[in-house]
C-alpha positions as CSV (number, residue, x, y, z in Angstrom):
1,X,0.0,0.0,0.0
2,X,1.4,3.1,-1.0
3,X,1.6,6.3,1.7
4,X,-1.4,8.2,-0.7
5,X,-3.5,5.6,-0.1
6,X,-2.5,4.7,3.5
7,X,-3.1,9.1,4.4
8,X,-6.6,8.6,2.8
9,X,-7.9,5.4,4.1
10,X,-6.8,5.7,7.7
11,X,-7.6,8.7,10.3
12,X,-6.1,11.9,9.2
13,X,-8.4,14.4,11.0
14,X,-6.9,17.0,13.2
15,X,-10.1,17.6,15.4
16,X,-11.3,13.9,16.7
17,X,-11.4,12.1,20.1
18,X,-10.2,8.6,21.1
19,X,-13.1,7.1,21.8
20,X,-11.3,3.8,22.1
21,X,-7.7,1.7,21.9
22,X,-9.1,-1.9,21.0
23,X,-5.7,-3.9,22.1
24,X,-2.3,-3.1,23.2
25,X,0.1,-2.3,20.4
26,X,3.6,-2.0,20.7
27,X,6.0,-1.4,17.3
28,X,9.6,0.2,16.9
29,X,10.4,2.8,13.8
30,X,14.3,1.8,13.3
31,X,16.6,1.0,10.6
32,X,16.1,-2.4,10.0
33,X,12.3,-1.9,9.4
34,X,13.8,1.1,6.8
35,X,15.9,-1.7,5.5
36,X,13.7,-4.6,4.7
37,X,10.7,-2.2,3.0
38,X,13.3,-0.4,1.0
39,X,16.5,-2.5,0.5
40,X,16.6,-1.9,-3.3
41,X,16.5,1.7,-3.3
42,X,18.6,2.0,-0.5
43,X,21.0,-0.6,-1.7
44,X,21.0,1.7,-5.2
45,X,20.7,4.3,-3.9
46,X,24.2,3.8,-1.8
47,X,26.3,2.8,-4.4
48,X,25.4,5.6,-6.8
49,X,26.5,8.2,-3.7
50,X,29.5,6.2,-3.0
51,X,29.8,6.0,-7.2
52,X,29.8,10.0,-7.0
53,X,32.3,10.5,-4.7
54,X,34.7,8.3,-6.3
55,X,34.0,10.6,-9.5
56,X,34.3,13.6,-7.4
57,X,37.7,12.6,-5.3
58,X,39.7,10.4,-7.3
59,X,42.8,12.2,-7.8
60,X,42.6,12.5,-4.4
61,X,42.0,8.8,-2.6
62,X,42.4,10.8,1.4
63,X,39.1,13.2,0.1
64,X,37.3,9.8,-1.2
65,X,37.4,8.0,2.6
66,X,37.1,11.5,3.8
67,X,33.9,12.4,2.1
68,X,32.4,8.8,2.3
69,X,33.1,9.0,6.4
70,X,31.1,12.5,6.6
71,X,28.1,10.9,4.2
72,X,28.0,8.0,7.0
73,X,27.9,9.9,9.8
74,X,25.2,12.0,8.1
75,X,23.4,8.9,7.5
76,X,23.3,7.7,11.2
77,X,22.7,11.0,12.4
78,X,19.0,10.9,10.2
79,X,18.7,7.4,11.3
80,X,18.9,7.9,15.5
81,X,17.2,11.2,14.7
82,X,14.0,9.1,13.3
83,X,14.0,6.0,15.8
84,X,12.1,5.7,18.5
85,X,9.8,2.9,20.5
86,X,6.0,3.6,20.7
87,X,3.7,1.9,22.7
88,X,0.1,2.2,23.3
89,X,-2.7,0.3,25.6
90,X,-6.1,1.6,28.0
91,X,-4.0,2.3,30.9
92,X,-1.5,4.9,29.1
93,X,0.8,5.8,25.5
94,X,4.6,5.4,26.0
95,X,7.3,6.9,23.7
96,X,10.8,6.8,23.8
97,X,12.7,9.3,21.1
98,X,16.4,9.2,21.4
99,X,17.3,10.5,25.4
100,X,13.4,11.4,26.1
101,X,10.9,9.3,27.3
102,X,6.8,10.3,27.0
103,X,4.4,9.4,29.4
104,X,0.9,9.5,28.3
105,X,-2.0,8.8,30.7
106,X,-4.9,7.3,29.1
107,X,-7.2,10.8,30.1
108,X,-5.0,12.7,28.8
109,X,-5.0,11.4,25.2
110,X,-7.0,13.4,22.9
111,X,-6.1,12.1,19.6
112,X,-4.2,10.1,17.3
113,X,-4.0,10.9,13.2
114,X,-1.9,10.7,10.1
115,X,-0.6,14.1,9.1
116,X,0.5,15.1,5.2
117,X,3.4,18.1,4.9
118,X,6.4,19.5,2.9
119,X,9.3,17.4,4.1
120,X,12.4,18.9,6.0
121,X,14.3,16.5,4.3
122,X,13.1,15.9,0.9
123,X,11.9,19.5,-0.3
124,X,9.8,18.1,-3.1
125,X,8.2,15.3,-1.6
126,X,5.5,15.1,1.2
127,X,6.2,14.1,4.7
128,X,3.8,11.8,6.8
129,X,3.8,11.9,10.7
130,X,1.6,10.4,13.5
131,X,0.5,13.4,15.3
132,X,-0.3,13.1,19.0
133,X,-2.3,15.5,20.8
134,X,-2.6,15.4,24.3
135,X,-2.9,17.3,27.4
136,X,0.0,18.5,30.0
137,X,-1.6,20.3,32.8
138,X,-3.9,23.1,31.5
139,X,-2.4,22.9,28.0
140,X,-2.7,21.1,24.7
141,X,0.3,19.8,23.3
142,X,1.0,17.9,19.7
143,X,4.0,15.4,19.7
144,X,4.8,14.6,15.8
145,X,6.3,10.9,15.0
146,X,8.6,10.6,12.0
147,X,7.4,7.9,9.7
148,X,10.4,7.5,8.0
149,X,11.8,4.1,9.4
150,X,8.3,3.1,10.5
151,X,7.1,-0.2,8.9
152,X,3.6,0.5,6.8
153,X,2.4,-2.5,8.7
154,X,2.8,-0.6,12.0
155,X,1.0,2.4,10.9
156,X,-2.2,0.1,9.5
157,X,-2.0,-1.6,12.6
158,X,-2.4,1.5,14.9
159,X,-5.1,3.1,13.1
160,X,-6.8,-0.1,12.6
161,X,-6.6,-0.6,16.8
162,X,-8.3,3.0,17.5
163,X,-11.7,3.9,17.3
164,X,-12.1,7.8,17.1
165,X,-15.4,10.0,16.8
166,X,-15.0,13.2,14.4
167,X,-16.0,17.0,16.0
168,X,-17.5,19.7,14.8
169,X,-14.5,21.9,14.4
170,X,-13.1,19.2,11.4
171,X,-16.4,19.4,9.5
172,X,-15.6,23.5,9.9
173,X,-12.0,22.8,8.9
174,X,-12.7,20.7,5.5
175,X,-15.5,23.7,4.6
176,X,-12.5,26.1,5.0
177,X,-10.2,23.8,2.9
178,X,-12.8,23.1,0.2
179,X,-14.1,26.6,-0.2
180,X,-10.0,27.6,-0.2
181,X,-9.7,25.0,-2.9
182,X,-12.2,26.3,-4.9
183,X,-11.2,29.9,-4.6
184,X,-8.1,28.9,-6.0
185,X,-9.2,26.9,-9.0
186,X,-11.9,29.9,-9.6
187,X,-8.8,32.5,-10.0
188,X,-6.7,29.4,-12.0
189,X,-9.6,29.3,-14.5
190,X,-10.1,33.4,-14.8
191,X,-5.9,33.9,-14.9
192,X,-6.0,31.3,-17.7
193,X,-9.2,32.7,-19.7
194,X,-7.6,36.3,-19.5
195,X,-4.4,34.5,-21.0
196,X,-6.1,33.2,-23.9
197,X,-8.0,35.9,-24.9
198,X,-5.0,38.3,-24.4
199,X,-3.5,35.7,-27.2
200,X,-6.1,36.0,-29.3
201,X,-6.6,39.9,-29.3
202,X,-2.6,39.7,-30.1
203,X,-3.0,37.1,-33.0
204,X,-5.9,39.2,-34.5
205,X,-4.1,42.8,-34.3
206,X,-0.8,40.9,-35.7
207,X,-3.2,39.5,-38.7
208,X,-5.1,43.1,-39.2
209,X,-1.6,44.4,-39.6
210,X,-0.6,42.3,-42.3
């Protein structure tokens, strides 16, 4: 299942409630999960950099090991930057990111969705995190999971094991988005109809002149 489809069949709303968490669930976003859903592309993808560098360096063998040691350690800094340990069950939702450890009582859980961005990473592709929202004290707070090195399984898992009612403010929200939508397809439309009749008016003066 691709992430498009996985976004739009599983809960992506902003403004629901847990209602209910069916089982416990437990599931780990790490490298070797990364690994065994992408190991082609990632296999390809890390010869052609090491490929590159050899290009790039080879008069110069000390720059090749040089430049290949910086792209590792960039690679495991992305890699411990994206793992963490989530666990969820009635009692309370437990995640452990890097040195931090998140404690979630069960009353304090608000919701629980699939979120679509730009990436920080990858400028021209979209992002997709697990959004918590919860409450600390008197405040709401939103704790966003990187799905980078999560298996797919996982994420259809989760969804599948919580049962969430939709509020008002969403049905508000997708008005807003829609009407927005249109808005901007109206002005498309009129930008492009101006366009076309500007061409015209130009093709008909330039044929008048002749």
């Amino acid at each position: 299942m691709k992430w498009k489809e996985l976004y739009n069949k599983f809960n992506h709303k902003m403004y629901s409630r847990i209602t209910d968490i069916k089982v416990p669930i437990t599931f780990e976003a790490n490298f070797k999960n990364y690994y065994k859903d992408n190991k082609v592309f990632f296999t390809i993808f890390c010869v052609f950099v090491i490929l590159m560098i050899c290009l790039a360096f080879h008069t110069n063998i000390k720059n090749i090991f040089i430049a290949i040691a910086f792209t590792f350690f960039i690679f495991v800094c992305f890699f411990y930057n994206n793992t963490y340990t989530f666990s969820l069950n009635q009692q309370e939702t437990k995640i452990k990111f890097g040195t931090k450890t998140y404690l979630i009582k069960h009353d304090n859980l608000l919701n629980i969705y699939l979120d679509k961005h730009r990436s920080k990473y990858f400028v021209f592709f979209p992002e997709y995190t697990i959004n918590i929202i919860f409450k600390d004290n008197e405040s709401q707070m939103i704790l966003s999971l990187p799905t980078y090195l999560l298996s797919k399984s996982n994420i259809i898992k989760l969804f599948e094991n919580i049962d969430c009612v939709e509020l008002e403010q969403q049905k508000e929200l997708e008005k807003q988005i829609t009407e927005r939508k249109n808005l901007i397809k109206s002005i498309a439309i009129t930008v492009f109809l101006i366009f076309i009749a500007f061409l015209i008016t130009g093709l008909v003066i330039l044929a008048i002149q002749k």
